[in-house]
N, C-alpha and C positions, 0 to 999 in steps of 0.2 A: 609874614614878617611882623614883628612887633618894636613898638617905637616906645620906649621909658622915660618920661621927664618927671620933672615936679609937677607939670599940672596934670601928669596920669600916664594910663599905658593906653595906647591903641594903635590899634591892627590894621595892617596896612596889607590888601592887595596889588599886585601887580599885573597887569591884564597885557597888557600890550606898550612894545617898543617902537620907536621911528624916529627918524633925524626931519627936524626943520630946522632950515639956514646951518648954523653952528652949533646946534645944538642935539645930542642926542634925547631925543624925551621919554622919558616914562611914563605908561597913561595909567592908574588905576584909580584904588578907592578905599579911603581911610574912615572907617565907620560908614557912615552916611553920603557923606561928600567927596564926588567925583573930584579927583587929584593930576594936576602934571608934575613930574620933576622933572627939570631942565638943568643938564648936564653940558660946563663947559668943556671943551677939550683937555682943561687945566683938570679939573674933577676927575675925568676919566684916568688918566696919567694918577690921581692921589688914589684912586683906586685900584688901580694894577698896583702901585708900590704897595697898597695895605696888604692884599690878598697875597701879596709874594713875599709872606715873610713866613720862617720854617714853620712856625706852630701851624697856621692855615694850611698850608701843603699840606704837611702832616695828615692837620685834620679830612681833609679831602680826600685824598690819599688811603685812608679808612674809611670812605664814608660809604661805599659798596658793602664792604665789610659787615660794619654794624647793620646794613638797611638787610643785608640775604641772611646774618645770623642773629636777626633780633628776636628777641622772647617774646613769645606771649603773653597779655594781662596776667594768665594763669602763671605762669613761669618755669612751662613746662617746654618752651620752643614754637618753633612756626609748624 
């Protein structure tokens, strides 16, 4: 994943999930520096409404698709 602001882009992995107290956490690693996000139940909820809107689906929906009929660098097929 990659994150765009003014003060730059960088790349965010995601390594591992778990719940402490009310929280779901995300554990990874943004360049250099070991990272959590801490996910209210309120966030989880603005997340499910993001993802469930047509375009996303859609795109989901497709994304088999493009990953078994993608081209090669060449542009000749898998």
């Amino acid at each position: 994943m990659k994150v765009v602001s003014p003060a730059g882009e960088f790349e965010i992995t995601i390594k591992d999930a778990g719940v402490d107290g009310e929280f779901v956490v995300l554990k990874g690693q943004m360049g250099v520096w070991d990272s959590k996000i801490y996910l209210r139940p309120s966030d989880l909820w603005l997340f499910i409404s993001i993802f469930f809107r047509p375009s996303i689906i859609a795109f989901l929906l497709k994304l088999p698709f493009r990953i078994l009929f993608r081209r090669s660098p060449s542009g000749r097929g898998t």
